[in-house]
C-alpha positions as CSV (number, residue, x, y, z in Angstrom):
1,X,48.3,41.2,54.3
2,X,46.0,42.2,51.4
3,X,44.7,45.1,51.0
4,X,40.6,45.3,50.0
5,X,40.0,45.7,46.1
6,X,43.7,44.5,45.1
7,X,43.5,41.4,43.3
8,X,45.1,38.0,45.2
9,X,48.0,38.0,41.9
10,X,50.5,39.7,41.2
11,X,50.9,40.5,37.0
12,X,54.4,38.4,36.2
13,X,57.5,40.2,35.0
14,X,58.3,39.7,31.5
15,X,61.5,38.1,32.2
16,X,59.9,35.5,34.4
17,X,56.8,34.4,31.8
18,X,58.5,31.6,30.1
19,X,59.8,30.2,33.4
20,X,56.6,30.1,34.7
21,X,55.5,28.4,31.7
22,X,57.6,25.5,32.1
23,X,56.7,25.2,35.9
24,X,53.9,25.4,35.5
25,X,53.8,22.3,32.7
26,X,56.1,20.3,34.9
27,X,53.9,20.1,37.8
28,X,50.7,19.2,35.7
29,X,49.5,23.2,37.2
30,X,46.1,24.0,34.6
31,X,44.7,28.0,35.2
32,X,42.8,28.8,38.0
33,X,39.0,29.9,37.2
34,X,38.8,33.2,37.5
35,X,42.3,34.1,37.3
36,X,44.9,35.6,34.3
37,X,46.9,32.7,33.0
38,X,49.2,32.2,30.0
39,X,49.1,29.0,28.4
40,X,51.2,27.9,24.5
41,X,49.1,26.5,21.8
42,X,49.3,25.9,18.5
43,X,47.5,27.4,14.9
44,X,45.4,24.7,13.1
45,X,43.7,27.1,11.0
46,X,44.8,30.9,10.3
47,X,42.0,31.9,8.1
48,X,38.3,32.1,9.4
49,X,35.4,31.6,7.4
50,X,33.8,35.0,8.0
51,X,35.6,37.4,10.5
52,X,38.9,38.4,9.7
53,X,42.0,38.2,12.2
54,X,40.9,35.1,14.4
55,X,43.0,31.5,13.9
56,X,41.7,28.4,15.0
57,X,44.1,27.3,18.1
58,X,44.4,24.2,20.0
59,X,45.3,24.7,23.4
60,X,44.4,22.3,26.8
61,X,41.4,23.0,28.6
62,X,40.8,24.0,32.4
63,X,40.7,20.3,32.8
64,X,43.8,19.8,30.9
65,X,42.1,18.1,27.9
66,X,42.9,19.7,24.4
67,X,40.1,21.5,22.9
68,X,40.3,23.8,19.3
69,X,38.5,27.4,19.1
70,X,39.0,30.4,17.1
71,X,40.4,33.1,19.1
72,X,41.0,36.9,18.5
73,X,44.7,38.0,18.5
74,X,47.1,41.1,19.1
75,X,46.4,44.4,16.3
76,X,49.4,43.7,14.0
77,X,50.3,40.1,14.8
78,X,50.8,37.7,11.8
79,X,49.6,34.4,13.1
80,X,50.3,31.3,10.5
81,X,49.4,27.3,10.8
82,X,51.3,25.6,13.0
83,X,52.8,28.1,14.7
84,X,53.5,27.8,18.4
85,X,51.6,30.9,19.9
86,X,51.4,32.2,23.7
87,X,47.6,32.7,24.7
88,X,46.9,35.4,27.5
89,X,43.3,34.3,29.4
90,X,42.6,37.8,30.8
91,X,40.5,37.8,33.8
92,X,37.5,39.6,32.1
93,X,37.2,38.0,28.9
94,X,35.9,34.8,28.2
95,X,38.3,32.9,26.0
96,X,42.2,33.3,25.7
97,X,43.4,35.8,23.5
98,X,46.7,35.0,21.1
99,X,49.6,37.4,22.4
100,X,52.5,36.4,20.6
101,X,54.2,33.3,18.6
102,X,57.2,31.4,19.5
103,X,60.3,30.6,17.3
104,X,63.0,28.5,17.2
105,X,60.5,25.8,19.3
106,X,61.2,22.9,16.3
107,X,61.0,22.4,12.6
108,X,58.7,25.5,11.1
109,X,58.2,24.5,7.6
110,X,58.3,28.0,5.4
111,X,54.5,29.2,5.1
112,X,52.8,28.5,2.1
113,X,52.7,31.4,-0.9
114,X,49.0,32.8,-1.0
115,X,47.9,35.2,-3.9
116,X,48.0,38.8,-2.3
117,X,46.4,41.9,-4.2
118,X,45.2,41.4,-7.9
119,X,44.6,44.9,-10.2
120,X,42.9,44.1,-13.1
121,X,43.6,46.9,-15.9
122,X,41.4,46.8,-19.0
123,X,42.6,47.5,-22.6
124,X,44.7,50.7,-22.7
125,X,45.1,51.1,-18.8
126,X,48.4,51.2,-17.1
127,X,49.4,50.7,-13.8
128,X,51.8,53.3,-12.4
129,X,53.9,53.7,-9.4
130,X,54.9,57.7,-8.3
131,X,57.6,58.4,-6.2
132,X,56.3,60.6,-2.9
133,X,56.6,63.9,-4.7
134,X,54.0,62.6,-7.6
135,X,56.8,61.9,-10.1
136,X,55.9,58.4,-12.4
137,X,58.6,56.0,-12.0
138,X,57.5,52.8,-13.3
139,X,54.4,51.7,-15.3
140,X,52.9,48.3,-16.4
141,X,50.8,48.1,-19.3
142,X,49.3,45.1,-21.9
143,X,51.6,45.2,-25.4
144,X,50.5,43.1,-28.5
145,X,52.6,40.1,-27.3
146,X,52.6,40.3,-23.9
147,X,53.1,42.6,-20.2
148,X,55.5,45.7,-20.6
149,X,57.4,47.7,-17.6
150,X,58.2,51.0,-18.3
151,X,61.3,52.7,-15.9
152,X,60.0,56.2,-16.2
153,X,62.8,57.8,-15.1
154,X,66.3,58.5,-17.5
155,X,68.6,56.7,-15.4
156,X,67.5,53.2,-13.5
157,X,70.1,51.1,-11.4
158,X,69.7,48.0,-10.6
159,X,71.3,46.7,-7.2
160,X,71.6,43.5,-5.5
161,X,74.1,42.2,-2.6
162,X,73.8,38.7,-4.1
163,X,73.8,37.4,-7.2
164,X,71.2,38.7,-9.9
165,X,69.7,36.0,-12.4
166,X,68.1,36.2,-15.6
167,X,66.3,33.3,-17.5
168,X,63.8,33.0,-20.3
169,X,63.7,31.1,-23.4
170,X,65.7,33.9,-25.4
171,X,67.0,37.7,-24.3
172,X,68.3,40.2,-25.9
173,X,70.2,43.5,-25.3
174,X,69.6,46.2,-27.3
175,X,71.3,49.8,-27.1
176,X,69.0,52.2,-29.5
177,X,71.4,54.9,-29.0
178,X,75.3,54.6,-27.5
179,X,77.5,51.8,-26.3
180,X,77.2,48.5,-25.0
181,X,79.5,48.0,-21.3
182,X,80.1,45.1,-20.0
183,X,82.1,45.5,-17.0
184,X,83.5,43.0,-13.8
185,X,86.3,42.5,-11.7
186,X,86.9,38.7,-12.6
187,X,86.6,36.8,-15.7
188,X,83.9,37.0,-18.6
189,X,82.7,34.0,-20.1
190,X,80.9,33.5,-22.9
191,X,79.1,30.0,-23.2
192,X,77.3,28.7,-26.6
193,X,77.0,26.4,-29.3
194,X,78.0,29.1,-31.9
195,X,79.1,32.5,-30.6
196,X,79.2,34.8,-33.1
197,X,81.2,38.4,-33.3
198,X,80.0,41.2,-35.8
């Protein structure tokens, strides 16, 4: 028996979602009109042209034909292309809204890098990062021949749980003041064409 005002669904148990998914995909089921439904598409485009947090998603249709549309998602959620997402059709919205995204579905390809933040300094600015009492500990400025870090602080370590590499064309290690430690718990080696001692 139903009660009047109460809605003829019940909301589905987290647990359960994914089952119903499948199910629901086995039997050829497509969302009622009217009603919530959750449906998996996938991100063709993560970028829109003018408003900022909607991807373009192709998903099937009520009529179970595939259709693309940009469509709003979740505060916080970092949707990329061709990532498998779940779309939530709430019953008073118009269009399907993007919920969450799926892993371990197939072969995701890393994303792509994009440029992030750019600071331009001009001539005799630095760039400076404080520590959260105000203190300066590093700072990035333009030298004569090229981008110098400061490490503000006396004493800087450098940590790593893997293995830390260093190339360019030539380095060099200078002490201005005090010794020179090299220090490990296996062999050294020294490679070169000429390696040269004093």
């Amino acid at each position: 028996m139903q009660l009047p005002g109460t809605p003829d669904f019940l909301p589905l148990e987290p647990q359960s979602l994914l089952d119903h998914l499948w199910a629901g995909a086995a039997k050829g089921m497509q969302p009622p009109t009217g009603r919530a439904a959750a449906l998996v598409g996938e991100c063709i485009n993560d970028r829109h042209p003018v408003v900022k947090g909607k991807s373009l998603i192709a998903y099937p249709n009520r009529d179970g034909l595939p259709q693309e549309k940009w469509l709003a998602c979740l505060q916080g959620l970092t949707v990329r292309e061709k990532d498998r997402v779940i779309l939530m059709r709430p019953t008073n919205w118009p269009e399907p809204v993007i919920v969450g995204v799926l892993c371990g579905v197939g072969d995701e390809p890393p994303p792509p890098r994009r440029s992030g933040p750019m600071v331009r300094i001009e001539e005799n600015q630095t760039v400076a990062i404080s520590g959260p009492d105000g203190q300066p500990l590093v700072e990035i400025s333009q030298g004569e021949s090229g981008p110098v870090i400061h490490l503000l602080e006396p004493d800087v370590e450098i940590q790593t749980p893997g293995k830390l590499r260093i190339a360019a064309r030539s380095i060099e290690l200078k002490a201005r003041q005090g010794d020179l430690s090299i220090e490990a718990n296996g062999d050294v080696s020294i490679r070169g064409d000429m390696v040269r001692l004093n």
